[in-house]
N, C-alpha and C positions, 0 to 999 in steps of 0.2 A: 313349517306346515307343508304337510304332501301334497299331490295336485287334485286329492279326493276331497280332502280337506277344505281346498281353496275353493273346488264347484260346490262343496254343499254352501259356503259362506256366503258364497255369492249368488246362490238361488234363496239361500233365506233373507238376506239382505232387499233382492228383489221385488221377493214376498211381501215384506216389511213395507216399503215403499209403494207399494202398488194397496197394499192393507191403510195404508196412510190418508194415501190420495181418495183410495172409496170414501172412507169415513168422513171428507173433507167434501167429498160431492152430494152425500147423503145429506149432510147436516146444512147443505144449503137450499135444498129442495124439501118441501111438502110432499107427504103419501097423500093422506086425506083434505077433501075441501078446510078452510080455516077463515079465520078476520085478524088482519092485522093491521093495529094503530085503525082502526074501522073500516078498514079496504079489504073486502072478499078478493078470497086467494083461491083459487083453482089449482087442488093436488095433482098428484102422480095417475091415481085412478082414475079421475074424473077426463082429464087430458089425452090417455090411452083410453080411453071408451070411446073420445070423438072419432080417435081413428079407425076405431075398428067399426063404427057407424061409415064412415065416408073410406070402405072399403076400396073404391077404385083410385083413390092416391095409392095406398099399397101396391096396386096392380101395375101403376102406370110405373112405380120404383123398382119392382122386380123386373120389368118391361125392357128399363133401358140399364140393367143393372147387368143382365145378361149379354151384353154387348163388350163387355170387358173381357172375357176370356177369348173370343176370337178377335181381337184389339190388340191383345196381350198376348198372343201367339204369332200372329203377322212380326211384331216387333223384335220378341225373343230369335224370331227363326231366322231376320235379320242379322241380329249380334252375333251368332254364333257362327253363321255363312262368314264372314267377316276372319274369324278364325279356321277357317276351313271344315267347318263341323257340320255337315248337311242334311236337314232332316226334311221331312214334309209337310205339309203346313194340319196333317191331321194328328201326329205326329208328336207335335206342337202345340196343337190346341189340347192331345189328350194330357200332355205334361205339365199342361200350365192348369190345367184344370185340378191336377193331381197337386200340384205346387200350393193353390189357392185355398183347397182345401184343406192343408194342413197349416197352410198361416193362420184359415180362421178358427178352424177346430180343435189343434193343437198349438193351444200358446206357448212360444217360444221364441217371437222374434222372426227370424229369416230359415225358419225351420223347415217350411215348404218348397223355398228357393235350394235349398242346399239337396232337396228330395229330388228335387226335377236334375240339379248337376248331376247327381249320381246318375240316375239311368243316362243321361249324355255321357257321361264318362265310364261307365264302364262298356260301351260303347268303341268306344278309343284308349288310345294314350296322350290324351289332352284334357288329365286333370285339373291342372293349374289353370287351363284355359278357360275349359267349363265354370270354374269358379270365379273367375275371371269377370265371365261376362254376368253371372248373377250378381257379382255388386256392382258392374257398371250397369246392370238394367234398373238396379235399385238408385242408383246414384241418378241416370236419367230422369227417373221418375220423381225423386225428391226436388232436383234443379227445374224440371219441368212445370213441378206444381211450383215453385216459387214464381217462375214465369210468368203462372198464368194467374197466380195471384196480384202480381207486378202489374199487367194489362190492366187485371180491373180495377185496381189503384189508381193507373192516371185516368181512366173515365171516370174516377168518382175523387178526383184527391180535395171537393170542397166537403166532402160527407164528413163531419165531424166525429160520428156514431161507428167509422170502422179504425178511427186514426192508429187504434193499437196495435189493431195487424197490418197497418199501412209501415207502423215503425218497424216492427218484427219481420215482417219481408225482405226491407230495405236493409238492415242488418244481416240477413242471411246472404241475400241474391249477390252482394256486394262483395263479401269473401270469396263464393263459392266462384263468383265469376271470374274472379283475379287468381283460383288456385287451378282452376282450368287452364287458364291462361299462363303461368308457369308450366302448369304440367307439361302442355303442349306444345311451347314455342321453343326453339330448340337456344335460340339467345338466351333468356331468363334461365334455360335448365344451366346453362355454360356461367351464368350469371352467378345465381346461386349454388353450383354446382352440385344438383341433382346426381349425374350421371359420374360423377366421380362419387360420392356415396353411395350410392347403391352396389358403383363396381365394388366396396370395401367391404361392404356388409358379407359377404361370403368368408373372404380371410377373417375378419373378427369372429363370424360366427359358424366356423368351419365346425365345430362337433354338433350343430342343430342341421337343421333345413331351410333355416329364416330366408339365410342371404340367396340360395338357391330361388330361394322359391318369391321373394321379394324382386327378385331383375326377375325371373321368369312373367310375373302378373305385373310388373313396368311395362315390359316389351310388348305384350299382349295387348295391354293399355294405348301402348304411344302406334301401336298400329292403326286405330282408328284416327290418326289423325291425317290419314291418308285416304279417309274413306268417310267424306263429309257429308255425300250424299246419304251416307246409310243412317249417320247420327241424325241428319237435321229429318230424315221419315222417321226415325226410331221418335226425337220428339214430338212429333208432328202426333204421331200416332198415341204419344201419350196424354198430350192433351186430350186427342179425341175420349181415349179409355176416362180421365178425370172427369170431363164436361160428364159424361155419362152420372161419374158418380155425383157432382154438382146439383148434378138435374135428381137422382136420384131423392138426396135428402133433401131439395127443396120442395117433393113432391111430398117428404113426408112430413115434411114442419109447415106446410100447408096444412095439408090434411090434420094435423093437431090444432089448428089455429094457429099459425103463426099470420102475423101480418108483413111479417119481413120482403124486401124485392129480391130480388133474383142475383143483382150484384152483390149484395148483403152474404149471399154463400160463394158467389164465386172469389169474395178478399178472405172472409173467415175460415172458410174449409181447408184452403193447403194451410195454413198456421197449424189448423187443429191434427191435417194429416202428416204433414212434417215433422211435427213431434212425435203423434202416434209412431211414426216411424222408425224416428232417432232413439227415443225414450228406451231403453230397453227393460221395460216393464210387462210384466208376461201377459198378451193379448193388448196392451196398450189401456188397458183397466183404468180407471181412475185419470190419464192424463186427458185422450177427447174430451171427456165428459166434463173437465175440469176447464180445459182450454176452449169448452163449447160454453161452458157458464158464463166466463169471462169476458168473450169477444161478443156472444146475443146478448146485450143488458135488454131491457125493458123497454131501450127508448129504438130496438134494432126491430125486438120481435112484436112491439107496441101492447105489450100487456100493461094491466095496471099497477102491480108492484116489481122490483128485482126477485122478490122470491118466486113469484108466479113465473117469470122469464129464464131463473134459475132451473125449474122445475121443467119447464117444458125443452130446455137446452138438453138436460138428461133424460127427456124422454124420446127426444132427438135421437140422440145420439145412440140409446139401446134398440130402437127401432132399426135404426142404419145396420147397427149389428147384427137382429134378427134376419133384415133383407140377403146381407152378405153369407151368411149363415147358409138360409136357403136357398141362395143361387149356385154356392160351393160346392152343395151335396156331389152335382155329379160326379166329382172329383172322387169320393168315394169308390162310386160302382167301379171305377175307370181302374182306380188302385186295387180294388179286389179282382178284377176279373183278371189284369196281370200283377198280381201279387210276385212278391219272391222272398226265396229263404230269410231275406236280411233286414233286418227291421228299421222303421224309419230314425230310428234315436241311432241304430251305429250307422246306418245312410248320411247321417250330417254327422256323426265324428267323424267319420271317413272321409266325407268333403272338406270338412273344419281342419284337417292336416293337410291339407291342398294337398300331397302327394306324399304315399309309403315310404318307405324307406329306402327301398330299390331306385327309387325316382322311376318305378312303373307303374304303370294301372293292372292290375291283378285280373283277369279272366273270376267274371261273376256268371253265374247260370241265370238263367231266369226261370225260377219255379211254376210261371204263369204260362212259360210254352210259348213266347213269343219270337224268342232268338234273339240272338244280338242284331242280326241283318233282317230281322222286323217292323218295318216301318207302317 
């Protein structure tokens, strides 16, 4: 099978899976009002109508939702300074807004992170680096929200009503802190000999670019372990950007009726956005919606049946989507008014080989007029 072959398999495959999960989300929720076992159930319609009555939840969630892109460019402009890559913090914000907007607009996964490396990198000759730091600012933000899921666990660890994501945290946060902790201490690397593997990976895979390019995004990596002030603001700062989105859907599972607290989103959301994240299902379709069913039962969001709380979990969660949706846009104007030749699909294959075959970064124009030395 060629490698044309293997991406369509694997985008139908995705497809499939993501077609699974709707159909499994759909069929636990109500459209319409209903009676079940003689308990009135409040639908899809009925639930989206309150909110669009108690329009200023809405307001208050696009309010502090908009607080993420300049959150999220303080932190990026950080990681990249780190690798010597220096941009301006307007710079930044216009890249990360460009970034945001193809995560939410074009599902793909890490489609928009890979948009923003390209204009970093054709910039320079720090490919590898540029890509570098967009999986470590995703990695941040994964370990981040587990954190900060973590935190609200031991304030609430007698809460019966959250214990599932209380387990699924503690499952995550526990590997993820121990592989940190190899990565970076230089005994455990000697221990399990890391750094003698990695040396290897180039002779074995001397006709690719793997080995090259695997010690190139090591060294990139264990650089930060010199630079703790930068990590512990880059988390700092992610919290901040999360709490944001926290406050966000709690303002709008209010505004539908939820009776949930406030701790009630800050243990169940990083579950439900850690997966959205991990999941690689195009847009995260079906798995929030799925893992927002799960974790708000009935006795979280105090409706009267599990269907009713089912129903309102998904209306949760498509609301969160529309807010994200409309905060993104500007990301648009920002990509049109410097557009270039080079379209955002070969922009992430281009970053997706971390680096040409020269082991250079190629001089790109920018059809937008802005120049490389632009900022």
């Amino acid at each position: 099978m060629n490698k044309k072959s293997k991406a369509i398999l694997w985008h139908v495959l995705r497809l499939a899976v993501m077609a699974a999960l709707v159909a499994y989300v759909v069929s636990q929720a109500e459209w319409n009002d209903t009676v079940r076992d003689g308990t009135p159930v409040e639908g899809l319609k009925t639930i989206a109508a309150r909110l669009a009555e108690e329009w200023w939840w809405v307001a208050a969630a696009l309010g502090v939702m908009t607080l993420q892109s300049p959150i999220g460019a303080v932190r990026w402009r950080l990681l990249l300074g780190v690798q010597g890559i220096h941009i301006t913090f307007l710079e930044s914000l216009r890249l990360t807004y460009i970034g945001w907007f193809f995560n939410n607009w074009m599902p793909g996964g890490m489609g928009g992170d890979f948009v923003k490396a390209w204009y970093i990198a054709r910039r320079t000759h720090q490919k590898a680096e540029a890509v570098t730091v967009v999986f470590l600012d995703r990695l941040i933000g994964v370990v981040s929200l587990a954190v900060l899921g973590a935190a609200a666990v031991l304030a609430t660890l007698s809460d019966e009503r959250v214990r599932a994501a209380q387990i699924i945290l503690a499952a995550f946060l526990g590997p993820a802190a121990a592989g940190v902790w190899i990565f970076y201490s230089r005994r455990l690397r000697r221990l399990v000999r890391l750094d003698r593997l990695l040396a290897r990976l180039p002779a074995r895979l001397a006709a690719t670019r793997v080995g090259h390019v695997a010690a190139r995004v090591d060294q990139a990596l264990f650089l930060y372990r010199h630079h703790k002030r930068t990590v512990v603001l880059s988390v700092a700062y992610s919290w901040a950007a999360q709490a944001a989105s926290v406050f966000a859907i709690y303002f709008l599972a209010t505004g539908l009726g939820s009776d949930a607290r406030l701790h009630h989103f800050f243990i169940n959301m990083p579950v439900v956005w850690i997966f959205w994240s991990l999941i690689p299902v195009p847009g995260g379709f079906g798995v929030a919606e799925g893992l927002a069913q799960q974790l708000f039962t009935a006795s979280v969001f105090g409706t009267r049946t599990p269907a009713e709380a089912a129903t309102l979990a998904l209306t949760m969660i498509l609301a969160f989507r529309v807010v994200q949706w409309a905060v993104s846009l500007p990301g648009a104007v920002l990509y049109l008014a410097r557009r270039t030749d080079v379209s955002p699909r070969k922009m992430r294959e281009t970053m997706a080989a971390a680096e040409p075959e020269n082991g250079e970064t190629p001089p790109i124009d920018d059809a937008g007029g802005g120049g490389s030395g632009d900022a």
